[in-house]
PATI-279000 format. One record per residue: x negated, y negated, z negated of N, C-alpha, C, O in turn; residue number from 1. Coordinates in steps of 0.1 Angstrom, whole numbers, m for minus. Example, Ala and Ser with C-alpha at 12.3 -4.5 7.8 and 13.67 -1.06 7.14 Angstrom:
// PATI-279000
m132, 57, m78, m123, 45, m78, m132, 33, m78, m142, 33, m85, 1
m128, 22, m71, m137, 11, m71, m129, 0, m79, m134, m11, m80, 2
This chain:
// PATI-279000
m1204, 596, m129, m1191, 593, m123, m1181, 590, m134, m1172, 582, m133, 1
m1182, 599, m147, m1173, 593, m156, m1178, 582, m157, m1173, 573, m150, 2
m1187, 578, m164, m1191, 565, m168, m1186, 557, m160, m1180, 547, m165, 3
m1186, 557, m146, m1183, 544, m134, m1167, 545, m143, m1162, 535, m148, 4
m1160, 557, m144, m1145, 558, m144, m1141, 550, m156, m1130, 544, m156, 5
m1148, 549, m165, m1147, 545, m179, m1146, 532, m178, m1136, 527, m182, 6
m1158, 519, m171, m1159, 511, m164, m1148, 505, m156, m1144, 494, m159, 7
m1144, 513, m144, m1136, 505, m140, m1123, 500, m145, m1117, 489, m143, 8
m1118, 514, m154, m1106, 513, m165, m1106, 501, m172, m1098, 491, m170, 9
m1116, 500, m181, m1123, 487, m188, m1120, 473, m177, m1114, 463, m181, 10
m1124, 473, m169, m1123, 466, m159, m1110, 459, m157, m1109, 447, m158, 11
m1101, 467, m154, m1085, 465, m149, m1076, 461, m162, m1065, 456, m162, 12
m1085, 465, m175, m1077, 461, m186, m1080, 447, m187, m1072, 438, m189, 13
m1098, 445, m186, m1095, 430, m189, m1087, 418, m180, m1082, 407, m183, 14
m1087, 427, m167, m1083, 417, m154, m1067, 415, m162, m1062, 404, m165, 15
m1061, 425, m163, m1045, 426, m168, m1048, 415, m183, m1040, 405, m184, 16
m1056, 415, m191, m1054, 408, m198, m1054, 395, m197, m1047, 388, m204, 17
m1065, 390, m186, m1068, 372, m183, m1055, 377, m174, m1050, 366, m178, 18
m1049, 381, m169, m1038, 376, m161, m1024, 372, m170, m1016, 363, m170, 19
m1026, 383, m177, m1013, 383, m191, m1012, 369, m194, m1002, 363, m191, 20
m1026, 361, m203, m1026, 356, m212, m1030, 339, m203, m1030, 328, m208, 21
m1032, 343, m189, m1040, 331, m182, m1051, 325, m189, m1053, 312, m189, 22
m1062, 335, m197, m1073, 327, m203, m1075, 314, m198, m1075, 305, m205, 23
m1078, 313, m185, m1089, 302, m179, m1086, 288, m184, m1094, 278, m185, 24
m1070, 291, m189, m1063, 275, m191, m1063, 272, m207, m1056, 264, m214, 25
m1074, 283, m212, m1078, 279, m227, m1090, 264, m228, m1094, 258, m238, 26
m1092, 260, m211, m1097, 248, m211, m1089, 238, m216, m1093, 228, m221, 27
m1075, 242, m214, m1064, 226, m216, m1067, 225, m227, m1074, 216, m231, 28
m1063, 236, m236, m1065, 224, m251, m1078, 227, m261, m1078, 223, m273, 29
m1093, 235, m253, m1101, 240, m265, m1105, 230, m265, m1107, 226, m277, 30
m1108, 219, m255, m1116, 207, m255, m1111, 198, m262, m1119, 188, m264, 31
m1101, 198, m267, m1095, 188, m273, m1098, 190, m293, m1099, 181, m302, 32
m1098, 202, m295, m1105, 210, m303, m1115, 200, m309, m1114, 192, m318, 33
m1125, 202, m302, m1138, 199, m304, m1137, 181, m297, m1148, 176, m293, 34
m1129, 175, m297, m1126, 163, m293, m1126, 160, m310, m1134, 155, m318, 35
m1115, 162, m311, m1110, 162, m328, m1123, 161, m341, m1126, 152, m349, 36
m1128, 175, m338, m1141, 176, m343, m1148, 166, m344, m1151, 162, m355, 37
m1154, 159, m331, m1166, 150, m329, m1164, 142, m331, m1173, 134, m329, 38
m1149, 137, m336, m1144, 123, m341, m1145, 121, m353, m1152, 114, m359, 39
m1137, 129, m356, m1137, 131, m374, m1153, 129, m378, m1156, 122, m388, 40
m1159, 134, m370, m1170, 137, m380, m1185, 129, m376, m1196, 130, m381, 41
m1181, 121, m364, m1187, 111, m357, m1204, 115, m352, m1214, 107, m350, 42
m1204, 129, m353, m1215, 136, m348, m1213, 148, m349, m1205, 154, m356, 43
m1222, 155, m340, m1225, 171, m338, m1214, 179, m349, m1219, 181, m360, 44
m1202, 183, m348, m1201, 190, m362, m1210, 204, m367, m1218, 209, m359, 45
m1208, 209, m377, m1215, 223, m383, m1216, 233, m375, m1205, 237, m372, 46
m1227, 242, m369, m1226, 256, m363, m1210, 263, m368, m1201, 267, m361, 47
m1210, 264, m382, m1200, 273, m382, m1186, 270, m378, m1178, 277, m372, 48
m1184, 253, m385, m1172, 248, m383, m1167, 249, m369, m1155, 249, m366, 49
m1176, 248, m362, m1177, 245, m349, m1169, 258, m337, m1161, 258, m328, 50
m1180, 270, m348, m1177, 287, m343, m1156, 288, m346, m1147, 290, m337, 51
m1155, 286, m361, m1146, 288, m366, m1129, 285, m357, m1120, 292, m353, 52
m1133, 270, m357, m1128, 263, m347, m1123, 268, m334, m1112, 268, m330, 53
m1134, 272, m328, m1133, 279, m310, m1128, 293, m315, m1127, 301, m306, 54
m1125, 298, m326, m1125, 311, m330, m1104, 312, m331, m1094, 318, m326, 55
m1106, 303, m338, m1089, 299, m340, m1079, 291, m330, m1067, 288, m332, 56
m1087, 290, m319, m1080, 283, m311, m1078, 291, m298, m1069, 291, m289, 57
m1090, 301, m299, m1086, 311, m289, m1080, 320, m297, m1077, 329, m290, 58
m1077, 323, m308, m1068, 336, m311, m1053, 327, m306, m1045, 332, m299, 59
m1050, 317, m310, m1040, 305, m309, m1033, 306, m298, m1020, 308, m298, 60
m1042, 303, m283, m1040, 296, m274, m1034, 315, m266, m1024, 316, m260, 61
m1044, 327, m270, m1036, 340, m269, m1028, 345, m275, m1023, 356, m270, 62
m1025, 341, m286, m1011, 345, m293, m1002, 339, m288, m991, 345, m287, 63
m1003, 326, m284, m994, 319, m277, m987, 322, m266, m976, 321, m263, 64
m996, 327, m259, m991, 335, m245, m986, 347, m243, m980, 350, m233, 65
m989, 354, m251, m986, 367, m254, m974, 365, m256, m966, 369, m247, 66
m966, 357, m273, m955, 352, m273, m945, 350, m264, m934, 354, m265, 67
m952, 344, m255, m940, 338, m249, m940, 347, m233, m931, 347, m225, 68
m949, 352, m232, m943, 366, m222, m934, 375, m228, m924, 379, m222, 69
m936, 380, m242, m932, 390, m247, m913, 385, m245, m903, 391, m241, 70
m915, 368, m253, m900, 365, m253, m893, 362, m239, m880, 362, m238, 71
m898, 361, m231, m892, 355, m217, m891, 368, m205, m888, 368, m193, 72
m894, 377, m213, m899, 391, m200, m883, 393, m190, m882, 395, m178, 73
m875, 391, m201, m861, 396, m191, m862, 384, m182, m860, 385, m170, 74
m864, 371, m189, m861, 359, m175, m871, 358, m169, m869, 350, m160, 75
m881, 361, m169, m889, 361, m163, m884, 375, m148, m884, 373, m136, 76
m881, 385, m153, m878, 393, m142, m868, 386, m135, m871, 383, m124, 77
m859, 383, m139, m845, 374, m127, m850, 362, m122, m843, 356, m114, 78
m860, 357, m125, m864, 347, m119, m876, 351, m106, m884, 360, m107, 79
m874, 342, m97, m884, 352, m83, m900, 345, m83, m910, 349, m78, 80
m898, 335, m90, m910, 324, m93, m922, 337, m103, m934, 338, m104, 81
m911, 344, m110, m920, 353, m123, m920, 362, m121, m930, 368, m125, 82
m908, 373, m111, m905, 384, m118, m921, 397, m114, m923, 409, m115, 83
m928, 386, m109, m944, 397, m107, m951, 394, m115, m962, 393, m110, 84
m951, 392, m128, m961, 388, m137, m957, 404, m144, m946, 410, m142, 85
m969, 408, m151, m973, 417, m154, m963, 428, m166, m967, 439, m169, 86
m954, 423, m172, m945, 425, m181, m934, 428, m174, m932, 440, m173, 87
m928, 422, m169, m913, 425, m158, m916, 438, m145, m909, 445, m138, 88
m929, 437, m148, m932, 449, m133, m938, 459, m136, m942, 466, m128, 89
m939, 462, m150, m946, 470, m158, m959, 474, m158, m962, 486, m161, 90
m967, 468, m155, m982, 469, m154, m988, 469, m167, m998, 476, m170, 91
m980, 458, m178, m985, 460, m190, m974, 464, m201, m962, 460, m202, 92
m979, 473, m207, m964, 479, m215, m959, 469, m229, m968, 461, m234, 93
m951, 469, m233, m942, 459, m243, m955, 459, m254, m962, 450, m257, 94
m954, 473, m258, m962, 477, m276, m977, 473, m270, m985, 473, m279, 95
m982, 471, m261, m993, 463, m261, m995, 448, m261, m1006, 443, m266, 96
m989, 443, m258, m988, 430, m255, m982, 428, m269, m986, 418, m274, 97
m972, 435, m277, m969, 432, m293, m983, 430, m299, m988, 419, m303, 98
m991, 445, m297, m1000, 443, m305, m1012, 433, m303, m1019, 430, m313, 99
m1014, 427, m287, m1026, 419, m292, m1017, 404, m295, m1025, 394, m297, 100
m1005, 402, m296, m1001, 390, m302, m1001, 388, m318, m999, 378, m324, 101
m1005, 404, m325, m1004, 403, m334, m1017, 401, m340, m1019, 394, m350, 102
m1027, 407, m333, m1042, 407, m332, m1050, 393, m335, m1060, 390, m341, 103
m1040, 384, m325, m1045, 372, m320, m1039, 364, m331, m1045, 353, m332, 104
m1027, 365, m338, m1021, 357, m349, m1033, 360, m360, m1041, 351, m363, 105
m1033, 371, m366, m1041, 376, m373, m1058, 369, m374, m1066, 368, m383, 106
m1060, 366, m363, m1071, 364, m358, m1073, 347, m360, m1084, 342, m364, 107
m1062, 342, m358, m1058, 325, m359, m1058, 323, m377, m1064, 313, m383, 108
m1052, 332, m384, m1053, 327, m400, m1064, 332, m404, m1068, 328, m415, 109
m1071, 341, m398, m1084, 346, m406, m1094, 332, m402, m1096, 324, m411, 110
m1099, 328, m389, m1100, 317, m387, m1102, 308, m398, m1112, 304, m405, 111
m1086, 305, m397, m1083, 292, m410, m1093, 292, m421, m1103, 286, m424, 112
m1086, 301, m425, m1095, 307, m440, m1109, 305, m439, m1113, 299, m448, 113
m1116, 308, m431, m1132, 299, m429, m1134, 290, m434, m1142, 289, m444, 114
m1124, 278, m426, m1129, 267, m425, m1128, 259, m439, m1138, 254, m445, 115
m1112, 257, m443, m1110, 251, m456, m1100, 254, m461, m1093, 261, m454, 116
m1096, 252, m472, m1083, 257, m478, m1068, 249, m470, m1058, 255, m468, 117
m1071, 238, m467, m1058, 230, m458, m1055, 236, m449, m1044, 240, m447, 118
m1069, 241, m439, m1060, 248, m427, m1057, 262, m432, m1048, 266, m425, 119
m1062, 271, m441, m1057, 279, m441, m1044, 283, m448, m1038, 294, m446, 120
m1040, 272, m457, m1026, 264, m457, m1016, 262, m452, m1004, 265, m455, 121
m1022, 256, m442, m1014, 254, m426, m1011, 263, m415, m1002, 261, m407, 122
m1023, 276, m418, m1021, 284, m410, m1004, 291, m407, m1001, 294, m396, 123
m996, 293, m419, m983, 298, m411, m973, 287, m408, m961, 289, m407, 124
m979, 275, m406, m969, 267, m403, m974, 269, m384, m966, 265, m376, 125
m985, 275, m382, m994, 272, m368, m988, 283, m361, m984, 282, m350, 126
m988, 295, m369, m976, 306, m366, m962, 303, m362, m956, 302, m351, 127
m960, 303, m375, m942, 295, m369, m944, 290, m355, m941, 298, m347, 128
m950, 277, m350, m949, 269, m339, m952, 277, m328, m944, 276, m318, 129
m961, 286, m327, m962, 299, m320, m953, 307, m315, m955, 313, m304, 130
m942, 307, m324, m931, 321, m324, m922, 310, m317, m915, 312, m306, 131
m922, 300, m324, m903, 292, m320, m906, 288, m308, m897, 289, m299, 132
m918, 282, m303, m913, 273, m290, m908, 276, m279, m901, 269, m272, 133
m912, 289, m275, m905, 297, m265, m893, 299, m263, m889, 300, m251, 134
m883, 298, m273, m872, 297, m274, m864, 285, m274, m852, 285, m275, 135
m868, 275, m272, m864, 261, m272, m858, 259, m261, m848, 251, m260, 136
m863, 267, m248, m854, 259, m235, m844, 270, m238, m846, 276, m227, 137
m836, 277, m243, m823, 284, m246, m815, 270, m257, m803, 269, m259, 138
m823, 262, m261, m815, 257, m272, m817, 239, m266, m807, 232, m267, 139
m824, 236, m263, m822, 221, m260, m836, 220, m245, m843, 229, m240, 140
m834, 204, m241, m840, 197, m230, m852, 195, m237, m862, 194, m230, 141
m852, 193, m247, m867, 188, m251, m880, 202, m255, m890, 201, m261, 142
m873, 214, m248, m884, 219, m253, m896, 217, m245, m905, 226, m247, 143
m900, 207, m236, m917, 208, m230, m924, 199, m244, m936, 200, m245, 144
m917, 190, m252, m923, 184, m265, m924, 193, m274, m934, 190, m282, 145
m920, 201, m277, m920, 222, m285, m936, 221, m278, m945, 216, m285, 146
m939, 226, m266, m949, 229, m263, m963, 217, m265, m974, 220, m270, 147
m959, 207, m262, m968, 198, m265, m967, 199, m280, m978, 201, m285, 148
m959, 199, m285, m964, 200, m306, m975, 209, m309, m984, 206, m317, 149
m973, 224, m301, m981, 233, m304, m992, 227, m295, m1001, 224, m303, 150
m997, 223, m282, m1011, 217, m286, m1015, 208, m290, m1027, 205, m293, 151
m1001, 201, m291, m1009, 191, m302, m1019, 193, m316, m1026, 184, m320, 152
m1017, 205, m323, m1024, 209, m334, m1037, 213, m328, m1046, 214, m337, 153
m1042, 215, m313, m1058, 212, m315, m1065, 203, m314, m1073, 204, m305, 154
m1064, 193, m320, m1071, 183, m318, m1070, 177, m335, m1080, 173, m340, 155
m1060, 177, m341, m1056, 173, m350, m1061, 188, m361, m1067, 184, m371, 156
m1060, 201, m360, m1069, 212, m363, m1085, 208, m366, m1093, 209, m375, 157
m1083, 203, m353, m1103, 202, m354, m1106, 188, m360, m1118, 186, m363, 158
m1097, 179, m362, m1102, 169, m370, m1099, 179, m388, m1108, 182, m396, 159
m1087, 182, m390, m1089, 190, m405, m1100, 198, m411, m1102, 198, m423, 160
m1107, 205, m398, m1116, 217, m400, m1123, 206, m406, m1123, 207, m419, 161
m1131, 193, m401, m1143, 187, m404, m1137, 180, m420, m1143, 183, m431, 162
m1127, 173, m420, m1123, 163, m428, m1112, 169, m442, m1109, 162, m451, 163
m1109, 181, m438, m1098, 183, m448, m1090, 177, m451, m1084, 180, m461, 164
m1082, 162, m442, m1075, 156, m446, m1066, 150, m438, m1072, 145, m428, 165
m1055, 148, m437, m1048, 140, m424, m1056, 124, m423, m1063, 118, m432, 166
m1052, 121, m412, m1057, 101, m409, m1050, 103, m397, m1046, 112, m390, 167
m1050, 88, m396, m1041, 83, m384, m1048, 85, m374, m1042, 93, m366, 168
m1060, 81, m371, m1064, 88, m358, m1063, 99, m350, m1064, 100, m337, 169
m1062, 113, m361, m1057, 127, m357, m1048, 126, m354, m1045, 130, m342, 170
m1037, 122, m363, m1022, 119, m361, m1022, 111, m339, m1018, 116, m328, 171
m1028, 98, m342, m1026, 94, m323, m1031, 105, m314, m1024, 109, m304, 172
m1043, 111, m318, m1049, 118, m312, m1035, 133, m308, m1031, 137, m297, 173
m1033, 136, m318, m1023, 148, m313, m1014, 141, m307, m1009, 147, m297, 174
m1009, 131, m310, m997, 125, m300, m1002, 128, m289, m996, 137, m282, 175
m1013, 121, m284, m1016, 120, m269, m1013, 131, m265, m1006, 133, m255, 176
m1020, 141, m272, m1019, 154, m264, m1005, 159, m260, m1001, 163, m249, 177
m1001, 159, m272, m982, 159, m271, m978, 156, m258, m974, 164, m249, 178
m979, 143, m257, m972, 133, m242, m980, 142, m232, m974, 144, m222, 179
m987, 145, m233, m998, 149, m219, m995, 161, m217, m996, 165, m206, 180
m990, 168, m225, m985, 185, m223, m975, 184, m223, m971, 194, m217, 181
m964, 178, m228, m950, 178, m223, m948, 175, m205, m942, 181, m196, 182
m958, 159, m207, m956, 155, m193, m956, 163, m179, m948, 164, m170, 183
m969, 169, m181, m966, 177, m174, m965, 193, m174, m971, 201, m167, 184
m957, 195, m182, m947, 207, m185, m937, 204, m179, m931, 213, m172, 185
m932, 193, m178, m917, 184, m170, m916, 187, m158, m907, 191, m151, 186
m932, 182, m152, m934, 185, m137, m934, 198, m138, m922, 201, m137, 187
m940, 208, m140, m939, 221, m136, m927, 226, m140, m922, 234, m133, 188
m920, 222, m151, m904, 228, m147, m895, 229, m139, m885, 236, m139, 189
m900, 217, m127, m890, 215, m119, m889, 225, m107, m879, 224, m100, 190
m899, 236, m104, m902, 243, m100, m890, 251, m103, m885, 256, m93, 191
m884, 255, m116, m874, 263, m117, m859, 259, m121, m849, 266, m125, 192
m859, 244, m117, m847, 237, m117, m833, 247, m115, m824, 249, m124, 193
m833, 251, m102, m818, 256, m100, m815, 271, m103, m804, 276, m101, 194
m830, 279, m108, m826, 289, m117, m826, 287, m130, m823, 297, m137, 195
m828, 274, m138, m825, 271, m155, m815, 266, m150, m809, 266, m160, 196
m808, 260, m141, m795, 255, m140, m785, 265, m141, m778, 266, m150, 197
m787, 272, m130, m778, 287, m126, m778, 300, m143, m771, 309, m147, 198
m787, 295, m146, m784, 311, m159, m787, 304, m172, m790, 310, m183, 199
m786, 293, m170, m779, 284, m186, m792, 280, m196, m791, 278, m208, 200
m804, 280, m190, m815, 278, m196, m815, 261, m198, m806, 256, m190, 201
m822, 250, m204, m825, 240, m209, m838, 237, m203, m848, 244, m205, 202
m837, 222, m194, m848, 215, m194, m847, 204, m190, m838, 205, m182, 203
m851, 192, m191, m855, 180, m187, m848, 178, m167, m841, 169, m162, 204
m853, 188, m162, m851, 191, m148, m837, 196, m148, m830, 193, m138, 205
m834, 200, m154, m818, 203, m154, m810, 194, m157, m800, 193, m150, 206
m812, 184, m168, m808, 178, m176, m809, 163, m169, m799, 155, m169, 207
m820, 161, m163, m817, 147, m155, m821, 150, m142, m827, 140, m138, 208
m820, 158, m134, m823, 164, m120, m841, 157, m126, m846, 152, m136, 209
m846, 160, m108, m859, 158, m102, m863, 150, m104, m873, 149, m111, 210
m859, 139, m99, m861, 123, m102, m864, 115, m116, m874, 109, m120, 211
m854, 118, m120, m850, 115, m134, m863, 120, m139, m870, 112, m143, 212
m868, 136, m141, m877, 142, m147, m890, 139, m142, m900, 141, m150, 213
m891, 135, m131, m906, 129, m126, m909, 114, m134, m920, 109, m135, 214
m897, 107, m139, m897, 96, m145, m903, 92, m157, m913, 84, m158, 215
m898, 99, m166, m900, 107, m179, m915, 112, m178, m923, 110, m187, 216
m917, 118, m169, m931, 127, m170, m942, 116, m170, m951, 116, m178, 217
m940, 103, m156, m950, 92, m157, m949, 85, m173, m959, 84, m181, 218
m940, 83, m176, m940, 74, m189, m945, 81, m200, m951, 74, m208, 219
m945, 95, m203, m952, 106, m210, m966, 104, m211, m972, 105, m221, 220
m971, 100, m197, m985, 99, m190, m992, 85, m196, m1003, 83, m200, 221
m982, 78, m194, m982, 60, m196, m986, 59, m209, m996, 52, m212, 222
m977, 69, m219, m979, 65, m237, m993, 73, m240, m1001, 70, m249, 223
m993, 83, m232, m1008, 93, m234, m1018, 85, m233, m1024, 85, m243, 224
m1023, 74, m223, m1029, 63, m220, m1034, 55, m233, m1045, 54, m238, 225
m1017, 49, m236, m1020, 41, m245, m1025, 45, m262, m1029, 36, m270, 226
m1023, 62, m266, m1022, 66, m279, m1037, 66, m276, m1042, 55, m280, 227
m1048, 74, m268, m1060, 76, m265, m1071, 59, m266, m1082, 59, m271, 228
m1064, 50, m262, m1068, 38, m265, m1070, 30, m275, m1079, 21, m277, 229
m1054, 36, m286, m1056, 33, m301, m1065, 41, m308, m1068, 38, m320, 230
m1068, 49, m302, m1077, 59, m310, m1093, 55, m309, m1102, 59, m316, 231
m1092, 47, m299, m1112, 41, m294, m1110, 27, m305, m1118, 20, m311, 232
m1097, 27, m305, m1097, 11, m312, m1101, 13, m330, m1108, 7, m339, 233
m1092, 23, m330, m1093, 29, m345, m1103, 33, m352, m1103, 33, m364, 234
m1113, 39, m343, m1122, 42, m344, m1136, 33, m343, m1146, 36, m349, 235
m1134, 24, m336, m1145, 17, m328, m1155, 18, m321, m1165, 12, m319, 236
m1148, 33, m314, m1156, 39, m297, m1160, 25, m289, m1158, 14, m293, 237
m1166, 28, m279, m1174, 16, m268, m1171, 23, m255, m1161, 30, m253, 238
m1179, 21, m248, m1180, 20, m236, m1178, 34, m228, m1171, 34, m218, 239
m1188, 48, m233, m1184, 55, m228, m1166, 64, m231, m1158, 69, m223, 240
m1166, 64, m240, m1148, 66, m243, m1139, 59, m235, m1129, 64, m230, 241
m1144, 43, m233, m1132, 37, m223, m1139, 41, m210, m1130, 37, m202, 242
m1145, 44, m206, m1151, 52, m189, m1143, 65, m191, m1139, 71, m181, 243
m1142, 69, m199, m1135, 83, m203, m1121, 81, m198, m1114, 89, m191, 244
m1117, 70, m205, m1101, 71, m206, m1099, 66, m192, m1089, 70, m186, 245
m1106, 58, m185, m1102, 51, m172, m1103, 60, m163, m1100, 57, m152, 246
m1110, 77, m164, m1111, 85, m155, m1103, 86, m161, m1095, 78, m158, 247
m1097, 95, m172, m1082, 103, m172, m1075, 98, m161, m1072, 104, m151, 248
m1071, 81, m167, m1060, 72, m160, m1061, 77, m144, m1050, 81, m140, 249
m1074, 77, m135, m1073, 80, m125, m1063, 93, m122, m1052, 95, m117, 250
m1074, 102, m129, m1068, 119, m129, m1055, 122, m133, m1051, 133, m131, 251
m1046, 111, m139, m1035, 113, m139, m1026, 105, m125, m1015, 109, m119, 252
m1031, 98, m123, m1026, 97, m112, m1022, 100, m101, m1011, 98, m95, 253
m1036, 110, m96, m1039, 120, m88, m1028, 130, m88, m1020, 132, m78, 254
m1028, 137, m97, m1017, 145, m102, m1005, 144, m98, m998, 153, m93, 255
m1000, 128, m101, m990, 128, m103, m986, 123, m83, m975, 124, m78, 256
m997, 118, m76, m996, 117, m64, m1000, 129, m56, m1004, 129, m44, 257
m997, 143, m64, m997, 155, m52, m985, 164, m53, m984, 175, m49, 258
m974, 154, m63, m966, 161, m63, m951, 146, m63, m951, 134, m66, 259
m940, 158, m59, m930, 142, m56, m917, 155, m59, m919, 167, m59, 260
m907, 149, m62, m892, 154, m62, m890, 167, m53, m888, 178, m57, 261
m892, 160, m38, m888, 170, m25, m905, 176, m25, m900, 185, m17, 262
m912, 178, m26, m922, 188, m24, m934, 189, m38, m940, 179, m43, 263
m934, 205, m41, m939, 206, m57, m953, 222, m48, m959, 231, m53, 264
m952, 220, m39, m962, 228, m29, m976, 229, m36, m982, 239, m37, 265
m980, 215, m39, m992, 213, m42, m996, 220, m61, m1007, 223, m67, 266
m981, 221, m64, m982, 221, m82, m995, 227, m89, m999, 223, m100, 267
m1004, 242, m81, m1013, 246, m91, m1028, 232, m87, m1038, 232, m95, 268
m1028, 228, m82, m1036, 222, m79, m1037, 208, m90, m1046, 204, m97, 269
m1023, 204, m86, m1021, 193, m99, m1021, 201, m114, m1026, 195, m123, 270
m1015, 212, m116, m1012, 215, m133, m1028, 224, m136, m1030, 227, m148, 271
m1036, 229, m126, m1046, 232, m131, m1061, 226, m129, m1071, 228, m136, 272
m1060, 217, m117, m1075, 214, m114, m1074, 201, m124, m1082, 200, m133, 273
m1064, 192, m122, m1060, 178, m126, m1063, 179, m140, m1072, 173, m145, 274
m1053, 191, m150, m1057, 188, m159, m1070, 194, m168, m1075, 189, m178, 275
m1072, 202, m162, m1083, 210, m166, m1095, 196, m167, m1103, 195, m177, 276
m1096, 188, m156, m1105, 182, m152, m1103, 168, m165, m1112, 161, m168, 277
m1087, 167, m171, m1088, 154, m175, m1093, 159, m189, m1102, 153, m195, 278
m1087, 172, m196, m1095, 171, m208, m1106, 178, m209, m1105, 186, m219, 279
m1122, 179, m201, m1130, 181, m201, m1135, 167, m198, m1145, 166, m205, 280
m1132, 157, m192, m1134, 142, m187, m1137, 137, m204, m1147, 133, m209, 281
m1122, 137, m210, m1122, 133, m226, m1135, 140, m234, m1141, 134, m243, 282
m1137, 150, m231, m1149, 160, m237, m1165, 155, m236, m1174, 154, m244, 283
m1164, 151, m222, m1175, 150, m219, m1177, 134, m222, m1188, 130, m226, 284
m1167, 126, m219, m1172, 114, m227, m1174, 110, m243, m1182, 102, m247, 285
m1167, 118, m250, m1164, 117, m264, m1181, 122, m268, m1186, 115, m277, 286
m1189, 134, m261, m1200, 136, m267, m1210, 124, m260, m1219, 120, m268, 287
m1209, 120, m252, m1218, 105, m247, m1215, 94, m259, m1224, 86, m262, 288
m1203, 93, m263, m1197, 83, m274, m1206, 87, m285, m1212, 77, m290, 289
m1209, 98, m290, m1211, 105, m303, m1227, 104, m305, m1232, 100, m315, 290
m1234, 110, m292, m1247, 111, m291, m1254, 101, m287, m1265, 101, m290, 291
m1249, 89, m278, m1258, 80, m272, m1256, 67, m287, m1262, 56, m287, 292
């Protein structure tokens, strides 16, 4: 009976933790990770590099979230969209949620240090972006490009881990990602429109209403398109990469046809199946590119 008790405790911590941190949506950008990787290096990369990689991007992608619960807890309580997430209602206490963001930072430059001296170089600039972006919709409209910056570093990460070096292709490659995680960050902001209106918060949706911000979000989508295309070009990908990109294209579409100004009902469906689905689409074509 203890044992069961020990267990189920164990149990409710991890559940509190994937709820804390929304593991599941470490699909959005690990794939892109190893997108990076299999470019750079135009086959299979290294067991370790590979480990190191997936190692730094999950301490990343949970430091990240931890962050920005930790920072957002009071607005998140006055807001009715949040105030039941696990911080505002006290299910998870403050000095925990410090400590595993510190765990998980810690966890991100040890990482680095693996792989090569660049990234582990880079590692407190990966920090920094970590800590600041959360605070950007207090300070300007463009913070959903804050958030796309920080995933932009996995894909452009995983091209360094192999290559040790910047190139332009990493460089498009994180753009895309950029446009593609701002874009829709835009859409899901709109969801909280007339409470970042009402208590002085910054966003896109504030800043040019609904419309305006659904606008912005397609053309985000439009350049994401086109950076991913320079990148087959730059590279001199074929056939499965552009079957790749022409599903995204769909899957962005989709997305962006289950949601409209006057009804955002459908939103987890579009911000988690849509995209989850487009950068595994990129994943799974990039290793057809690589291996066939």
């Amino acid at each position: 009976m203890k044992n069961e008790g020990i267990f189920a405790g164990l149990l409710r911590t991890w559940r509190r933790f994937v709820s804390l941190v929304r593991l599941e949506q470490t699909v959005f950008a690990l794939p892109f990770a190893w997108v990076g990787m299999l470019l750079a290096r135009g086959s299979l990369p290294e067991g370790r590099v590979a480990f190191w990689v997936t190692v730094a991007m999950v301490g990343a992608r949970t430091a990240g979230m931890a962050l920005n619960r930790l920072i957002d807890r009071e607005i998140d309580a006055r807001n009715p969209r949040t105030c039941q997430r696990d911080l505002p209602t006290g299910r998870v206490s403050v000095r925990s949620v410090q400590l595993l963001a510190g765990l998980s930072l810690g966890t991100l430059v040890v990482a680095a240090g693996f792989l090569n001296p660049l990234c582990l170089a880079l590692s407190p600039l990966a920090v920094l972006l970590l800590l600041v972006y959360s605070y950007l919709k207090r300070l300007t409209w463009a913070c959903h490009l804050g958030l796309g910056l920080v995933q932009a570093c996995a894909p452009i990460g995983g091209w360094l881990a192999v290559t040790g070096r910047f190139e332009l292709p990493a460089w498009l490659l994180g753009g895309a990602i950029m446009l593609w995680v701002g874009g829709f960050d835009i859409l899901y902001a709109c969801q909280d429109l007339q409470h970042d209106r009402a208590v002085g918060l910054h966003s896109l949706p504030v800043r040019l209403g609904a419309r305006g911000a659904f606008r912005v979000a397609r053309v985000c989508h439009v350049l994401t398109l086109v950076l991913l295309a320079l990148v087959g070009t730059l590279l001199g990908l074929g056939g499965a990469w552009n079957l790749g990109l022409g599903l995204v294209g769909v899957l962005l579409v989709w997305e962006h046809s289950l949601l409209s100004p006057e009804d955002l009902s459908r939103m987890q469906q579009a911000f988690f199946t849509c995209n989850a689905a487009i950068s595994l689409s990129l994943l799974v074509a990039c290793l057809f590119e690589i291996l066939t």
